[in-house]
C-alpha positions as CSV (number, residue, x, y, z in Angstrom):
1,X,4.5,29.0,7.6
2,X,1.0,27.6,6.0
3,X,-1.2,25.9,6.9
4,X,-5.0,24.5,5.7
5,X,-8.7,25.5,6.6
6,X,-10.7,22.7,6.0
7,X,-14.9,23.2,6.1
8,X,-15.7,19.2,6.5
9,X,-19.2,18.1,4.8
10,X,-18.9,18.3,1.4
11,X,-18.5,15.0,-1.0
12,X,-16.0,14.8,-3.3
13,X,-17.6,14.3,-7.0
14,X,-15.1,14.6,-10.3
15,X,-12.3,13.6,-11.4
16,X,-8.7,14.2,-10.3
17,X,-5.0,13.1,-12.2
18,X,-2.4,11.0,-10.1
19,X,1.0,13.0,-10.3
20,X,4.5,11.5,-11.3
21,X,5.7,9.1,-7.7
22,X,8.0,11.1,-5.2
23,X,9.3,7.8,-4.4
24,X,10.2,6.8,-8.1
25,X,11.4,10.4,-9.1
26,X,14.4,10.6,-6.2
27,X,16.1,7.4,-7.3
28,X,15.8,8.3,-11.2
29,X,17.3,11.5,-10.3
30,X,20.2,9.8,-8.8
31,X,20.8,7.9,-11.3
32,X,21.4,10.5,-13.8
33,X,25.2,10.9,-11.7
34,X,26.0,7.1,-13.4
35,X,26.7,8.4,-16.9
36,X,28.0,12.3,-17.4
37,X,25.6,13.9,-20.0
38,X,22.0,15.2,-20.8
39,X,18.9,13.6,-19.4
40,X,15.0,14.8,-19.8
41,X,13.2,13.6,-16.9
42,X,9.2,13.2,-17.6
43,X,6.4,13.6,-15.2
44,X,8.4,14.8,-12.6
45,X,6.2,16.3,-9.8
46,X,6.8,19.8,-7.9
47,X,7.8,18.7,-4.4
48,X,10.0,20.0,-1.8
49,X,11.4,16.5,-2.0
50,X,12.5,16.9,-5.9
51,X,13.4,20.6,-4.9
52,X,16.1,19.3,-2.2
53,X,17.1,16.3,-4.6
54,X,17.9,19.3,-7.6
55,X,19.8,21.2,-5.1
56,X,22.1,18.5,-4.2
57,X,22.5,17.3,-7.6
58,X,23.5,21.2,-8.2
59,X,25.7,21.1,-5.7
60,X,27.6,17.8,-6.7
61,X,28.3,19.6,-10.2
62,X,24.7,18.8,-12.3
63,X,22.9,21.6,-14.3
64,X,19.0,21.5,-14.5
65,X,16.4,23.2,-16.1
66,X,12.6,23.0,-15.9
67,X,11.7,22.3,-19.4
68,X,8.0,22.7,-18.6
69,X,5.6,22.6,-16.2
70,X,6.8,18.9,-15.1
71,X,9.8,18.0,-17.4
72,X,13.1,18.5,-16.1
73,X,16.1,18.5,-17.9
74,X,19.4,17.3,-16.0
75,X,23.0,17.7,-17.4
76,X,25.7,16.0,-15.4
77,X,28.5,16.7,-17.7
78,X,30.0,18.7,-14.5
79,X,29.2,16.4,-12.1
80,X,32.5,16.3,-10.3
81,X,31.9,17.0,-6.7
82,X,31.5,13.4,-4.5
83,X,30.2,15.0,-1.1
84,X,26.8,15.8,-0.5
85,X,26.9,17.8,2.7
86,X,24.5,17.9,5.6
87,X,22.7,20.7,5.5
88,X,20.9,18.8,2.2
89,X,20.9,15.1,3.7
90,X,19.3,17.1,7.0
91,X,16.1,17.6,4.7
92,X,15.6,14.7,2.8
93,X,17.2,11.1,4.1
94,X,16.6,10.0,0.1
95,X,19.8,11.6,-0.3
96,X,21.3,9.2,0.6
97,X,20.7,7.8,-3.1
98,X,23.5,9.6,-4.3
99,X,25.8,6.6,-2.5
100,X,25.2,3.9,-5.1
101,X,25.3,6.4,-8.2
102,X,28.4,8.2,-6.8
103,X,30.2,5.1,-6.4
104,X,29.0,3.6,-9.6
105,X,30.6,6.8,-11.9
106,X,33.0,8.1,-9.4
107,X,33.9,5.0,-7.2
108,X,34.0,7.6,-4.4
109,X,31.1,9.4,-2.6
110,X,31.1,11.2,0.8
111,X,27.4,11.5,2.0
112,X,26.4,13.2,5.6
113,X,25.4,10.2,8.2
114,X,21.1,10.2,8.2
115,X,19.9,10.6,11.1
116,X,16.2,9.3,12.7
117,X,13.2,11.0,11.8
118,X,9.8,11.7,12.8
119,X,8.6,8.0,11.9
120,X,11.5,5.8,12.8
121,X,15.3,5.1,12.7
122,X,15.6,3.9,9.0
123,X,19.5,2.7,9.5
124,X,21.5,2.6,6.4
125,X,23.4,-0.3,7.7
126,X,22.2,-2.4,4.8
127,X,23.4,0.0,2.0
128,X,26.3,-0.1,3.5
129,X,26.9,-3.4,4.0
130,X,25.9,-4.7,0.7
131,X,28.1,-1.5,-0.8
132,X,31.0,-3.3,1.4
133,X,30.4,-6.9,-0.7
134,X,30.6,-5.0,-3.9
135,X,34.8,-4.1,-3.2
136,X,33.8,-0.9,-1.3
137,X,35.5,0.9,1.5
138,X,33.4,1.7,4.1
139,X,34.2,4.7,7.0
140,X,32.3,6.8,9.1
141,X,34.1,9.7,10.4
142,X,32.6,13.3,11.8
143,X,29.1,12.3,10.9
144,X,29.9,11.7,7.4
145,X,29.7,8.2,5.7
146,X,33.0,7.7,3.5
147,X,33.0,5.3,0.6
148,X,35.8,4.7,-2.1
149,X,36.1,1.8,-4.0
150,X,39.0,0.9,-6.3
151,X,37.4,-2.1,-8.0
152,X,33.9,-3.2,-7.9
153,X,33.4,-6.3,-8.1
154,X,30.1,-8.4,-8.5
155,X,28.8,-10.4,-5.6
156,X,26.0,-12.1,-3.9
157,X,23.9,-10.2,-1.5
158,X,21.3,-10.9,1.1
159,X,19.9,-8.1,2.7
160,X,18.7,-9.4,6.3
161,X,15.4,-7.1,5.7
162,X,13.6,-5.6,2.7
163,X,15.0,-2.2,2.4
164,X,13.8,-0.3,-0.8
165,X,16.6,2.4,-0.8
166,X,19.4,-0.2,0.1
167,X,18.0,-2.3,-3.1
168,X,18.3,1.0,-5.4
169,X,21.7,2.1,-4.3
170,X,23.2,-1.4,-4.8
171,X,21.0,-1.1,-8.5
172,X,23.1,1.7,-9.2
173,X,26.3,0.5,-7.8
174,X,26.3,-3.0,-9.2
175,X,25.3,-2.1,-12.9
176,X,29.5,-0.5,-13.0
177,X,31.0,-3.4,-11.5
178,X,32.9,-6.5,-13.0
179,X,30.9,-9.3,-13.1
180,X,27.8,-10.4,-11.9
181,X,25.6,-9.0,-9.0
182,X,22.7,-11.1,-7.0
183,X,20.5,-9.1,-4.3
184,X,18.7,-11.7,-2.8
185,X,15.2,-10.5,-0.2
186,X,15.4,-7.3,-2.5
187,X,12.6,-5.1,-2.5
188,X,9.8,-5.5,-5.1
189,X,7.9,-1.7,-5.0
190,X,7.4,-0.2,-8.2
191,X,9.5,2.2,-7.4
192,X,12.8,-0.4,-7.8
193,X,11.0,-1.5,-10.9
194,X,10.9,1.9,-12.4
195,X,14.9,2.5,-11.4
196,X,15.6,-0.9,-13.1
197,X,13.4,0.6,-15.9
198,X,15.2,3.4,-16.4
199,X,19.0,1.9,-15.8
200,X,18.0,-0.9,-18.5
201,X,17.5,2.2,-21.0
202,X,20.6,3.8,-20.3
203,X,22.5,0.3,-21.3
204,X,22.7,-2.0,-18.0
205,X,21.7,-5.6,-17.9
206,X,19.3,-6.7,-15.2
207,X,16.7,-9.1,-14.5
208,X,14.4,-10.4,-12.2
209,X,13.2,-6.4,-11.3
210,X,9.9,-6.9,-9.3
211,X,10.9,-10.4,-7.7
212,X,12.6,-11.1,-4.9
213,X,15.8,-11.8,-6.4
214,X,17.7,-9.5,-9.2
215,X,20.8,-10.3,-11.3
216,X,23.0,-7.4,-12.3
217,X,25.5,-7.9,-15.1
218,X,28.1,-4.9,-14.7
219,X,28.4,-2.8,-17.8
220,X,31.7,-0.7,-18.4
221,X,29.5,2.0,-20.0
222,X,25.9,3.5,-20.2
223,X,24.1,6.1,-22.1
224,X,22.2,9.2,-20.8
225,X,18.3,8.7,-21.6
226,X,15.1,10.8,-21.7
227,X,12.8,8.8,-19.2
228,X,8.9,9.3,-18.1
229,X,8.3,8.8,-13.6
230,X,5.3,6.2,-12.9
231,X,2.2,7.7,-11.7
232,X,2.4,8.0,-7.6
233,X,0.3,4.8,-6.1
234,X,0.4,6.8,-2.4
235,X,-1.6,9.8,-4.0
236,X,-3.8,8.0,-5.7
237,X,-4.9,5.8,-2.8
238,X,-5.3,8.9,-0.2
239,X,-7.7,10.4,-2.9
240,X,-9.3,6.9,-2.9
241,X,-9.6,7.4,0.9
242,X,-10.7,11.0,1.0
243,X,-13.6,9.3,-1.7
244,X,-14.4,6.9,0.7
245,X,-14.7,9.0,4.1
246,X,-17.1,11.9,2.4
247,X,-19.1,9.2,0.7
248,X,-18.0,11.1,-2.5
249,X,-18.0,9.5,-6.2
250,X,-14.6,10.3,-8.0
251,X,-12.5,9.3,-10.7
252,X,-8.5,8.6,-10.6
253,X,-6.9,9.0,-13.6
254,X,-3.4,8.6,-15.0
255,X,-2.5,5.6,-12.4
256,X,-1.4,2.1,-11.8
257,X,-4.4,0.3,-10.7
258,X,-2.2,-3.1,-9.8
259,X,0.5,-0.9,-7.7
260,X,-2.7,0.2,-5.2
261,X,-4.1,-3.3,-5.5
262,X,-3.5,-4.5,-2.0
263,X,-5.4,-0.7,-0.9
264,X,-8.5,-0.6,-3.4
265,X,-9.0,-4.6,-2.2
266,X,-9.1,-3.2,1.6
267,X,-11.6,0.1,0.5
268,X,-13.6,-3.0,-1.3
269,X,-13.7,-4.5,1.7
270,X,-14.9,-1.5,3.3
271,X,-17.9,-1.3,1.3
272,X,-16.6,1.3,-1.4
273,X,-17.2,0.9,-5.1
274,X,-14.1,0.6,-7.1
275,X,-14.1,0.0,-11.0
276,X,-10.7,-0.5,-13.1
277,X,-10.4,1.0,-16.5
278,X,-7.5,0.7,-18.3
279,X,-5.0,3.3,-16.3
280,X,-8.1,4.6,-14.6
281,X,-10.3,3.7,-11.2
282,X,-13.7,5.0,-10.8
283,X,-14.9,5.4,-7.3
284,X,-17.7,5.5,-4.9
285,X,-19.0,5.1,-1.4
286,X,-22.5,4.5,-1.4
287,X,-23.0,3.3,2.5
288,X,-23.1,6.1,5.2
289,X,-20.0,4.7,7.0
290,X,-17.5,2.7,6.3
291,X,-17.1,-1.2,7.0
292,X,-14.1,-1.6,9.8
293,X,-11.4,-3.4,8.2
294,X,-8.2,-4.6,9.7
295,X,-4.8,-3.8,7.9
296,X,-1.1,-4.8,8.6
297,X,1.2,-2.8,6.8
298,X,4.3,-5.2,5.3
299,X,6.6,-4.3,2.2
300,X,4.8,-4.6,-1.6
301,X,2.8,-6.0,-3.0
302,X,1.7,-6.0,0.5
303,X,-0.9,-3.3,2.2
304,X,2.0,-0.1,2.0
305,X,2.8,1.8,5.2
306,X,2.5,5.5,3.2
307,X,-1.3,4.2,3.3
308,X,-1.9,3.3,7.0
309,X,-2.7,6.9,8.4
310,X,-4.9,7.4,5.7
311,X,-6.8,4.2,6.1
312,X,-7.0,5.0,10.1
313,X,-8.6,8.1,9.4
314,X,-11.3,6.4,7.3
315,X,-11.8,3.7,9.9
316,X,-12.3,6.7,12.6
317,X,-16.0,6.9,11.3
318,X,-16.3,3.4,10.7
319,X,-19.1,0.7,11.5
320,X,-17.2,-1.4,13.8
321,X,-14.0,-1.8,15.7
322,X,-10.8,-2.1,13.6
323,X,-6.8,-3.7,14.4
324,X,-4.5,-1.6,12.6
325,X,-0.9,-2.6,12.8
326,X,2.5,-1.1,11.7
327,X,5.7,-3.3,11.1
328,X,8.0,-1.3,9.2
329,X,8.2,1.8,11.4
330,X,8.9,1.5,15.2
331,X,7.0,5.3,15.8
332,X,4.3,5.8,13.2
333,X,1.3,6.4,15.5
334,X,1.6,10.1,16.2
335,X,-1.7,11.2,13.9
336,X,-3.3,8.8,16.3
337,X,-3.2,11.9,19.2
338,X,-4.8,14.5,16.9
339,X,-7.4,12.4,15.4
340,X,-8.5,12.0,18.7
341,X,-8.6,16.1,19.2
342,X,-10.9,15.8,16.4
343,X,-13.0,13.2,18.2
344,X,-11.4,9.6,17.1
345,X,-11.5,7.0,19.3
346,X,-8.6,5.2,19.0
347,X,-6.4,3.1,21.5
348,X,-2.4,3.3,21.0
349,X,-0.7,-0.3,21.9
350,X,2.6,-0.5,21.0
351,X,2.9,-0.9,16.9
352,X,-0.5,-1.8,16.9
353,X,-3.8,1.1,17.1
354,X,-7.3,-0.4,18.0
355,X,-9.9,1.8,16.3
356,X,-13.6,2.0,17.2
357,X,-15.5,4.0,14.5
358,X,-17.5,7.0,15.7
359,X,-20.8,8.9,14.0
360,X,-18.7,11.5,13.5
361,X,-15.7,13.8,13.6
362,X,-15.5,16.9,14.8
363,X,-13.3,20.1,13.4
364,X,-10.0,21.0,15.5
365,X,-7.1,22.3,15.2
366,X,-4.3,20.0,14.6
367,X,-0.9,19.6,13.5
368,X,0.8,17.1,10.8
369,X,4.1,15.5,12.0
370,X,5.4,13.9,8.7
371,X,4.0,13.8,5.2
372,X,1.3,10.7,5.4
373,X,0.0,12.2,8.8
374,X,-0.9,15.9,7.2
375,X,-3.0,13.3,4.8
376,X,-4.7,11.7,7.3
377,X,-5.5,15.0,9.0
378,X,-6.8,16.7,5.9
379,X,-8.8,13.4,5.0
380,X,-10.6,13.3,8.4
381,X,-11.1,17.2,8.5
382,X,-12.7,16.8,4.6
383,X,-15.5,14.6,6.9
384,X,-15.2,16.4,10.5
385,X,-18.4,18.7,10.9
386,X,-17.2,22.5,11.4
387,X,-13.6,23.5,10.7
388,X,-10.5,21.9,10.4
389,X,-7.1,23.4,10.9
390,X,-4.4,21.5,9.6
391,X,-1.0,23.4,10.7
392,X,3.3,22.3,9.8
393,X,1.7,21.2,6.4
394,X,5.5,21.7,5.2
395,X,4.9,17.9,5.4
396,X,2.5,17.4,2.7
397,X,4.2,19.7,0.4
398,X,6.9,17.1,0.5
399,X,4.9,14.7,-1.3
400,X,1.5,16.0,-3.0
401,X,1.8,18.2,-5.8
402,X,-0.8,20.9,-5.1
403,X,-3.3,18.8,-2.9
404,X,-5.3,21.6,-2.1
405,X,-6.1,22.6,-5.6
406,X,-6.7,19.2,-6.7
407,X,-9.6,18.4,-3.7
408,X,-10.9,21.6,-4.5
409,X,-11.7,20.7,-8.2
410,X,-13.4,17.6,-6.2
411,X,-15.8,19.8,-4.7
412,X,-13.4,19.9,-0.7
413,X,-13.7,23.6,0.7
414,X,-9.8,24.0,1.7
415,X,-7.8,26.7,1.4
416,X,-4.3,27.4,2.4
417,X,-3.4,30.5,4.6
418,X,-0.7,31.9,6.4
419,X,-0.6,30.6,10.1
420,X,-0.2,33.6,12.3
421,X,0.5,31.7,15.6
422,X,3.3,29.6,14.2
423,X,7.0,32.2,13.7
424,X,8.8,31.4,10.8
């Protein structure tokens, strides 16, 4: 097991390239199960994520090929199998994708029953339940949720919350059925933009992608495509926040500047320089510390939960006292404890931390417990003074693309090493 040494003090100056979004790239990759055939998947980062979603598309009967360095090539002609077993789902609770594309080509899919994870419960009662309007039957026997449909049929759906991954697997599931589909409260990220994207190129008819209602008119066929992922908004905003808490000066390119609006307007706030060029940001902090902001995190376009431990660790050194509250994940405090081992000062209460900004942080050994957490740590241990241990950083490697050699072209001394104390 790895983990990263982290000397704190330097700024970060250069420039660094957003990679392709974890959170796009799963769905996309589900959805090449809707139509048997070849698909070229561009800009597809190298995560553990992608590597569990290959693995299960493997197993379900797909062939893929790294093309180059990040183009993938995906053939589902032998995409037979309908169960994707639990020693995948175990991994990665996106597998869970697989439901709406599964039922879409096969109108059968038997997927292993998610369970919590570090950050929350994340039910998938309201795939389910919209998969259930669509004509599907729904059973959950021996850990295992069992869907088979013999007709699907169009329908109105309401989900009672925004749910991103409920929104994509109904995408996928409705573009096959007869007649049309409503999702009503669906979920607006990019990420269900880029899906909708993609599904519209292989032949299906959608509209109102981005809003908070979408129409689905049910195809009886698609086409394979060659498709590009959007740039990741999360990886560009926590190197916006690492800019910000070592009063560096960096540039972003290759990103959405609109998908991070609701961040770069809270960093503004915060007293950091942010310029928008074209699919670029140029950034600075000029001040010594930080201006406390408050945040509460609520679904897109507003401030994004993937963004709040990453913000907290900024506000750690702030000027001032900030309210940081979380309200789309019941237990996503836990960096909270090891920012304070590093000298934070920050006061759990319930979904809600209160944050008084210190002079300075102080180098500690600490560990990640999920994927925007190990960001946090490494952001606050880029500013701590001495060294910064950063151990389980399995977590990150789920979603960055070689963090540590991208802050060290900023100028960050980390370095990944093998962490003796932890067994494998």
């Amino acid at each position: 097991m790895d983990k990263f040494v982290i000397e704190g003090g330097a700024r970060l100056q250069g420039t660094v390239r957003v990679s392709g979004s974890k959170n796009a790239v799963l769905p996309l990759l589900a959805a090449t199960l809707l139509k048997k055939g070849a698909y070229t998947i561009g800009n597809v980062p190298r995560l553990r994520d992608v590597n569990t979603m290959i693995r299960l598309l493997e197993l379900l009967g797909a062939k893929t090929k790294w093309v180059d360095e990040n183009r993938l090539h995906v053939d589902t002609t032998g995409a037979e199998n309908h169960v994707a077993p639990y020693e995948v789902v175990k991994e990665m609770r996106a597998s869970v994708l697989v439901l709406g594309s599964l039922i879409g080509a096969l109108r059968k899919a038997t997927v292993s029953y998610p369970g919590g994870c570090a950050i929350g419960e994340r039910p998938i009662n309201l795939h389910l339940k919209g998969l259930s309007a669509l004509g599907c039957d729904v059973n959950i026997r021996e850990g295992y949720v069992d869907v088979t449909a013999k007709n699907l049929k169009g329908s109105r759906i309401t989900f009672d919350t925004i749910t991103v991954g409920g929104t994509e697997n109904i995408l996928m599931a409705a573009v096959r059925a007869k007649g049309e589909t409503i999702i009503e409260n669906a979920a607006r990220e990019p990420e269900v933009i880029d899906l909708a994207c993609m599904l519209k190129q292989m032949g299906a008819k959608i509209e109102g992608e981005g809003t908070e209602v979408i129409r689905i008119r049910g195809v009886s066929d698609l086409e394979p495509c060659d498709y590009d992922v959007i740039p990741d908004r999360i990886e560009a905003g926590t190197f916006l926040a690492a800019c910000g808490i070592t009063r560096g000066n960096i540039v972003v390119e290759g990103c959405v500047p609109q998908h991070i609006k609701a961040v770069t307007d809270k960093l503004k706030e915060a007293g950091m320089d942010i310029v928008e060029d074209g699919d670029t940001l140029r950034a600075a902090m000029t001040r010594k510390h930080p201006v406390a902001v408050d945040i509460k995190t609520i679904p897109y376009p507003g401030f994004p939960t993937d963004m709040q431990a990453q913000i907290m660790a900024l506000m750690s050194i702030s000027k001032g006292v900030s309210a940081i509250q979380e309200t789309i994940f019941e237990n996503r405090m836990m960096h909270a404890a090891e920012l304070r081992r590093m000298g934070a000062d920050i006061r759990v209460i319930g979904h809600a931390a209160i944050v008084k900004g210190k002079e300075m942080l102080s180098g500690a050994k600490v560990m990640a417990t999920d994927l925007r957490a190990s960001a946090s740590l490494i952001i606050a241990g880029l500013a701590a003074y001495g060294t910064t241990e950063v151990s389980r950083i399995y977590h990150i490697d789920r979603g960055y693309e070689s963090i540590e050699k991208k802050l060290r072209g900023l100028g960050a001394k980390i370095a990944r090493r093998k962490d003796e104390s932890v067994g494998h």
